[in-house]
N, C-alpha and C positions, 0 to 999 in steps of 0.2 A: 240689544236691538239686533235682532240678524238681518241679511242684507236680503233683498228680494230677489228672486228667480227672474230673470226676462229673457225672453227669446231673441235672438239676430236677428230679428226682422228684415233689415236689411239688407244684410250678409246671405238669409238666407235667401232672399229672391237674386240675390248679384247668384249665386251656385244653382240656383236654374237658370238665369241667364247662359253662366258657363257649359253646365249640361244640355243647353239646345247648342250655341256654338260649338262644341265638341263633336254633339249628333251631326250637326251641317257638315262640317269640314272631315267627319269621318265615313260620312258619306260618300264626300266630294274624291276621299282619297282614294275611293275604289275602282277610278278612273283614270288611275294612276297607271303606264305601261311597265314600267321598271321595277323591279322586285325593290331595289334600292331605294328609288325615290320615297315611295310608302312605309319606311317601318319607322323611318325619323317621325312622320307627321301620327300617323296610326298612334304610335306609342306615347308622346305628347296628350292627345287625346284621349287615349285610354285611362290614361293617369289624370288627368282634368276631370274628367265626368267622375270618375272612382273617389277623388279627393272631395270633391263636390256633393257628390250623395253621402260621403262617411261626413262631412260638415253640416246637411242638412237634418243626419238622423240626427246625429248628436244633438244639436240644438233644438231639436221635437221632443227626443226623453229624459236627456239632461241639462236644462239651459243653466248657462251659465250666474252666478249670484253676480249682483251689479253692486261692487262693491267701491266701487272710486264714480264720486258722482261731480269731480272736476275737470274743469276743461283742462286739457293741455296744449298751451301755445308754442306752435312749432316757429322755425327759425326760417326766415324766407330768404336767408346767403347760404344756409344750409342745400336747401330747396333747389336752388338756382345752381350752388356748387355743382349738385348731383346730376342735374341735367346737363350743366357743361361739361362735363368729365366724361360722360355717358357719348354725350355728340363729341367732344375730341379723342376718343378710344376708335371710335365709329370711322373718324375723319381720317387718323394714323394709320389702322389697322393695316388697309392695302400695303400700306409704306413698308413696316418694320414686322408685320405679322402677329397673328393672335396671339401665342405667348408672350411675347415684347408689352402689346398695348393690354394686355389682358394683366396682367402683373401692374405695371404700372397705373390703370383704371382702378386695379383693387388696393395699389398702396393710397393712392391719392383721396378714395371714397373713406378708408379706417381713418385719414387723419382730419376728411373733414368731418367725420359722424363721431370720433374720440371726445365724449367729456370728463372723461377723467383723467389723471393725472397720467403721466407716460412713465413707465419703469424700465431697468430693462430686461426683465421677465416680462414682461407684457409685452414687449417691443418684440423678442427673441418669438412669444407663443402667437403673436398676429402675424409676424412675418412668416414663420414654418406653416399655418394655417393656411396662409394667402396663397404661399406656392400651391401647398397640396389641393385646394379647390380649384387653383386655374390649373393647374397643372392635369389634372382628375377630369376636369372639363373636356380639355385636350385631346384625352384620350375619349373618351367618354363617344365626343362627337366626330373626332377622326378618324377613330380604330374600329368603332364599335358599329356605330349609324353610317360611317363613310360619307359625315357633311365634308365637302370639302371646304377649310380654310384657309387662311392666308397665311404664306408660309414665310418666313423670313429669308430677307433676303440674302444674308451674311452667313 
């Protein structure tokens, strides 16, 4: 039995949903006075509508085989962990500054999304991970885009 072809139907109308929002607010950036203020949002944008149309070809000439036809029931302390962590990262940040709440945000979310067992080769390749993407971030939006963030205070 091979599994059937179906299109993201849904998926693909949420990436023209995205590709009008993108249109709007890369419009809206042209009104922008500061060379600075416009290349964070411009570029955000750019990459949205791009991701957006490479999801919607793909799914027009090659849809994906619909091969798991089960629901899967997610975890609603999972759910709720992830928004509380999200809003106490949010709430800290000012305090202690994005690297601080940004590290800590990203150890707190791998232990509550973790269902497998802890090793500590896993423990050692999630923690080096977790630096190098906030750390990456960091720079990414403070060096690069000149977002200004919160700096710590110590």
């Amino acid at each position: 039995m091979t599994a059937k072809s179906e299109r993201d139907t849904p998926g693909i109308v949420l990436a023209a949903v995205f590709i009008v929002i993108g249109g709007i607010f890369l419009a809206a950036s042209r009104d922008l006075v500061d060379s600075d203020s416009y290349v964070f949002p411009v570029t955000v944008c750019v990459i949205m509508i791009g991701l957006s149309v490479v999801f919607i070809i793909k799914n027009l000439v090659r849809p994906q085989p619909d091969t798991d036809n089960s629901i899967v029931a997610g975890s609603t302390v999972r759910r709720v962990g992830l928004v509380a962590m999200m809003l106490a990262s949010a709430i800290v940040m000012p305090y202690v500054g994005f690297l601080p709440a940004g590290l800590g945000v990203f150890a707190a979310l791998i232990l509550l999304a973790m269902f497998e067992t802890w090793t500590a080769r896993r423990a050692l390749i999630y923690s080096l991970t977790g630096i190098a993407i906030v750390v990456g971030f960091y720079v990414v939006f403070a060096k690069v885009f000149l977002v200004p963030l919160p700096e710590m205070p110590f």
